[in-house]
C-alpha positions as CSV (number, residue, x, y, z in Angstrom):
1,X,12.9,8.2,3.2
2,X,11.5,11.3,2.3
3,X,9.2,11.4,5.1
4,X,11.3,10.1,8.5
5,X,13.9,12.2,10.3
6,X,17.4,11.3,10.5
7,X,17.6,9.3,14.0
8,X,21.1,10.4,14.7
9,X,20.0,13.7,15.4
10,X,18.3,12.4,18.3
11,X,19.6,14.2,21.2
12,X,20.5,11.0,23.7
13,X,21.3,13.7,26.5
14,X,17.3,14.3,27.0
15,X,16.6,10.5,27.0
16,X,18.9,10.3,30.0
17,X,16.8,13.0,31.6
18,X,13.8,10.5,30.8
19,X,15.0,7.9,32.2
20,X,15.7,6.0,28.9
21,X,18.8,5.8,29.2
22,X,21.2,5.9,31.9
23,X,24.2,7.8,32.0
24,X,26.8,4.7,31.3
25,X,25.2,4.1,28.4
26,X,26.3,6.5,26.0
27,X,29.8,7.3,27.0
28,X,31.0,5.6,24.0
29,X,29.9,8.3,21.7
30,X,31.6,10.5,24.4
31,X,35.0,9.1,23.5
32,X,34.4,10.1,19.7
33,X,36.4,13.5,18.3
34,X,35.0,16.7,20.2
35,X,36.6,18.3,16.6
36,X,34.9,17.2,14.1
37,X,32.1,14.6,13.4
38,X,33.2,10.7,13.1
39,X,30.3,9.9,10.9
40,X,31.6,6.0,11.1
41,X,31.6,6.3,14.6
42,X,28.0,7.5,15.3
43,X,26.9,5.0,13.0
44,X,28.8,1.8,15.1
45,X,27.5,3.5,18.4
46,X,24.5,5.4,18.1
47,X,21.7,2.5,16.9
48,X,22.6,0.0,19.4
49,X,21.8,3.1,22.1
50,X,18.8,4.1,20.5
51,X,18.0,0.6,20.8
52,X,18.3,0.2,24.8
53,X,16.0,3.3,25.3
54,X,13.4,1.5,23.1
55,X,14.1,-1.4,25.2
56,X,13.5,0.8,28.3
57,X,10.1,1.9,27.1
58,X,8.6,-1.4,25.8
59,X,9.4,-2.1,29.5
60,X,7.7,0.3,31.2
61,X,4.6,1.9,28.9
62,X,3.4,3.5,31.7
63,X,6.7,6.1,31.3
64,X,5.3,9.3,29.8
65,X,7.6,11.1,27.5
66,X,7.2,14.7,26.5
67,X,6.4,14.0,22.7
68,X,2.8,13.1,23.2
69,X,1.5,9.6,22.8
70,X,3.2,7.1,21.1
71,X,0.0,5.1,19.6
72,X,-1.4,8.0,18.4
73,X,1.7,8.9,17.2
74,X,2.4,6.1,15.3
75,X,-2.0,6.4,14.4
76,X,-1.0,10.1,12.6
77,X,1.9,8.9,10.4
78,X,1.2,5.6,9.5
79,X,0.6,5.8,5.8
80,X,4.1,6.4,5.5
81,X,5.8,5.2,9.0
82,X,4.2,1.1,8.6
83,X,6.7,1.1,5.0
84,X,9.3,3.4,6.1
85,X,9.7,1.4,10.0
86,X,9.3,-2.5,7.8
87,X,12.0,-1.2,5.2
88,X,14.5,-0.1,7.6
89,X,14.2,-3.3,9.7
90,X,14.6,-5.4,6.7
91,X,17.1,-4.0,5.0
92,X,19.3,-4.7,8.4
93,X,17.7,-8.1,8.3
94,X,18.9,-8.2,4.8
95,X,22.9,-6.8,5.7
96,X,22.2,-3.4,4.1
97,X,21.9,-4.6,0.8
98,X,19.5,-2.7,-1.3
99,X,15.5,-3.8,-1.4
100,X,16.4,-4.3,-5.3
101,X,18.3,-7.6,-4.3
102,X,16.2,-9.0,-1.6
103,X,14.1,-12.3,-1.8
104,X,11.1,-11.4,-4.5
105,X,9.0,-11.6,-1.7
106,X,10.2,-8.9,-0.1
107,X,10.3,-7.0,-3.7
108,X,7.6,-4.0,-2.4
109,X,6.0,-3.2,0.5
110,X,2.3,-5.1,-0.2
111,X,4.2,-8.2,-0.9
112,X,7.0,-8.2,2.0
113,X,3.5,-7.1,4.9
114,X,2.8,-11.0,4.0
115,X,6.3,-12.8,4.4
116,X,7.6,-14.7,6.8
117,X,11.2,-11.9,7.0
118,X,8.2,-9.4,8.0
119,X,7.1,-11.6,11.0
120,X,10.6,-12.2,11.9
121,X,11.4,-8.2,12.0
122,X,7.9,-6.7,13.7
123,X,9.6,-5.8,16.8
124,X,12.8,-4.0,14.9
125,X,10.1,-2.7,12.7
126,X,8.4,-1.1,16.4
127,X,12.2,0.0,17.0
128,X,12.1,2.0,14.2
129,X,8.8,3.3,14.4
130,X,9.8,4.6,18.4
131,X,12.8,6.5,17.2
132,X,10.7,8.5,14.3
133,X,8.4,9.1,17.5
134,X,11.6,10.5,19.3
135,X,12.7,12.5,16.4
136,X,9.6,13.9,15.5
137,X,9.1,15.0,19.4
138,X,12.3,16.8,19.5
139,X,12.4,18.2,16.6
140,X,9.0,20.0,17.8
141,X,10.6,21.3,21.0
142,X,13.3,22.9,19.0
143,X,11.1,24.2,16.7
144,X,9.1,25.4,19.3
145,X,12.0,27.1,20.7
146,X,13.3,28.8,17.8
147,X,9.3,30.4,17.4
148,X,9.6,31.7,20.8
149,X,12.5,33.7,19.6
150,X,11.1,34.7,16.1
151,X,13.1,32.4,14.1
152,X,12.0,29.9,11.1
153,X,13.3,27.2,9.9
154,X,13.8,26.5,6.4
155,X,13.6,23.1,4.7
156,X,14.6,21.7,1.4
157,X,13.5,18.8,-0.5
158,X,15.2,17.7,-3.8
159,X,12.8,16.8,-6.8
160,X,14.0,12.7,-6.8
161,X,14.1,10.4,-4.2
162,X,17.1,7.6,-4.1
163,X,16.3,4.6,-5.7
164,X,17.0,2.5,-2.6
165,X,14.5,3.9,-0.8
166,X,11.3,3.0,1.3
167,X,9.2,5.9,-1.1
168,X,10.6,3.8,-4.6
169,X,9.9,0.1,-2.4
170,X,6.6,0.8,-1.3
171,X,4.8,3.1,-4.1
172,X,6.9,1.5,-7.5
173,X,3.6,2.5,-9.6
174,X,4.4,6.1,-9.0
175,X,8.0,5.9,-10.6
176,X,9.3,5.0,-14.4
177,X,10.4,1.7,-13.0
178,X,10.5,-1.5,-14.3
179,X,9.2,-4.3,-11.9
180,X,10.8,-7.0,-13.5
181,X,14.3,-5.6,-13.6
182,X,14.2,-3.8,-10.8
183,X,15.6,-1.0,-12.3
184,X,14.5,2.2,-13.5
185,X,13.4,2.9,-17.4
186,X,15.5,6.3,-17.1
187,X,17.3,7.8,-14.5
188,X,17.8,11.3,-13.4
189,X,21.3,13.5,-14.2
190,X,22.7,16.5,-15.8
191,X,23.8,16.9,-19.3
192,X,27.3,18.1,-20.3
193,X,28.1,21.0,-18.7
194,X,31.2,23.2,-18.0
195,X,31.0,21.4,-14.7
196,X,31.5,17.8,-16.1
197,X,32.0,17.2,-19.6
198,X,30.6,13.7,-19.5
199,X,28.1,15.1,-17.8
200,X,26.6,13.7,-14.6
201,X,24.7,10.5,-13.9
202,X,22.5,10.5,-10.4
203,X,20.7,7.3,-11.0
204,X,17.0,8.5,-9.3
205,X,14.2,6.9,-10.9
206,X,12.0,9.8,-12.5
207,X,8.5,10.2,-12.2
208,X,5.5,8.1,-13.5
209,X,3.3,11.5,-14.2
210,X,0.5,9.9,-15.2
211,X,0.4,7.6,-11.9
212,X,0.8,10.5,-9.6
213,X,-1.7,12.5,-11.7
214,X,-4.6,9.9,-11.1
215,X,-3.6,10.1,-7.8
216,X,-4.4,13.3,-7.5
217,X,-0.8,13.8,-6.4
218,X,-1.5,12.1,-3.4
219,X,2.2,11.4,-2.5
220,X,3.4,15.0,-3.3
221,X,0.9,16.5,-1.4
222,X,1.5,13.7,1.6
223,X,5.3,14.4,1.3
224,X,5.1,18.6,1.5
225,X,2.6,18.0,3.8
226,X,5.8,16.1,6.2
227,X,8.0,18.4,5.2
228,X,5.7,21.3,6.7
229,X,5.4,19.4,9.7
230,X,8.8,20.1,10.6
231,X,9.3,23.9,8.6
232,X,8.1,26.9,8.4
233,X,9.1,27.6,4.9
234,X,10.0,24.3,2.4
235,X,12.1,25.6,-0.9
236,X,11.9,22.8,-3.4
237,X,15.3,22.1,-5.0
238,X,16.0,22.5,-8.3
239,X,12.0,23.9,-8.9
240,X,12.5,25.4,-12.2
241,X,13.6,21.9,-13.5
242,X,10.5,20.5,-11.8
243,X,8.2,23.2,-13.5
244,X,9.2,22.3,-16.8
245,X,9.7,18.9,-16.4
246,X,9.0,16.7,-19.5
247,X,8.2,13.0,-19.3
């Protein structure tokens, strides 16, 4: 997504502190290398944690986290949390196979809100939806932190988005896609180069200019707009090739 925060930067430490978790619960992560970072690692143990302090709080409601309200949380974001949250839990519904091979009724976002996978996933959808709410809370102390102390933070955000990816699933108008194949007309890369004769093949589905356009740029604006929410200053990758970008 080019919206959500990565939940394995959720600091599990704090949720202990909550009451989310307790203690036990994530010495399994404590066992991994103090040396480097075991990516496979965090992602065996970390989700099924996350999942117990969402388990915790759909327990006790009444529990009263430092990140604001959760409703109203989920109230602010929800133009892009409701496909983001239901993409993530299907696609672990699905294995982790990408949305382009799911059931044709699960083919986009409008379609899948009406299936019977959606009804079977609401409450991973929830889970999903509660660990953006984490995220987003913590990341807002720490940015808090680092303004106390006169620092900014600096974001980036490339031009594509991957084509396995809740912002392709849910808005497919608004990419050079074809809804039939499930595939895109063209896909993004680099010519030859010095760096790779052959050149270099990245597979994002460009832009459908003319969708965004009547728009008004709607998802653009909606995605800085995120991105701001968590930066002080956002550099878009790769701007010049955005600038002069030709369909």
């Amino acid at each position: 997504s080019a919206f959500a925060g990565n939940p394995y930067l959720i600091d599990l430490g704090a949720l202990v502190d909550l009451g989310l978790l307790e203690a036990s619960q994530i010495t399994p992560l404590r066992r991994l290398s103090q040396e480097r970072v075991d990516f496979g690692g965090v992602y065996h143990y970390k989700p099924p944690i996350l999942r117990l302090a969402f388990e915790k709080f759909q327990r006790d409601r009444q529990m009263r986290a430092p990140y604001g309200d959760f409703e109203a949380f989920k109230q602010r974001h929800a133009r892009w949390l409701d496909p983001y949250a239901l993409f993530a839990a299907l696609k672990d519904h699905f294995g982790g196979h990408p949305w382009t091979e799911w059931p044709a009724e699960c083919a986009n976002f409008s379609t899948a809100l009406k299936s019977a996978a959606a009804k079977k996933v609401q409450v991973e959808a929830e889970a999903h939806r509660f660990f953006q709410y984490l995220f987003f809370g913590q990341w807002q102390q720490l940015r808090a932190y680092a303004a106390e102390r006169g620092i900014s933070i600096i974001g980036d955000i490339p031009i594509f988005v991957a084509l396995d990816s809740a912002d392709v699933w849910a808005n497919p108008h608004l990419f050079e896609f074809d809804r039939v194949k499930f595939q895109p007309l063209a896909a993004a890369g680099v010519p030859a180069d010095y760096f790779a004769a052959d050149g270099q093949y990245w597979g994002n589905p460009l832009f459908n200019w003319e969708a965004n356009a009547a728009e008004n740029y709607r998802w653009w604006l909606e995605r800085l707009g995120a991105a701001f929410e968590l930066c002080d200053v956002v550099r878009i990758d790769h701007f010049r090739g955005l600038e002069k970008y030709r369909a």
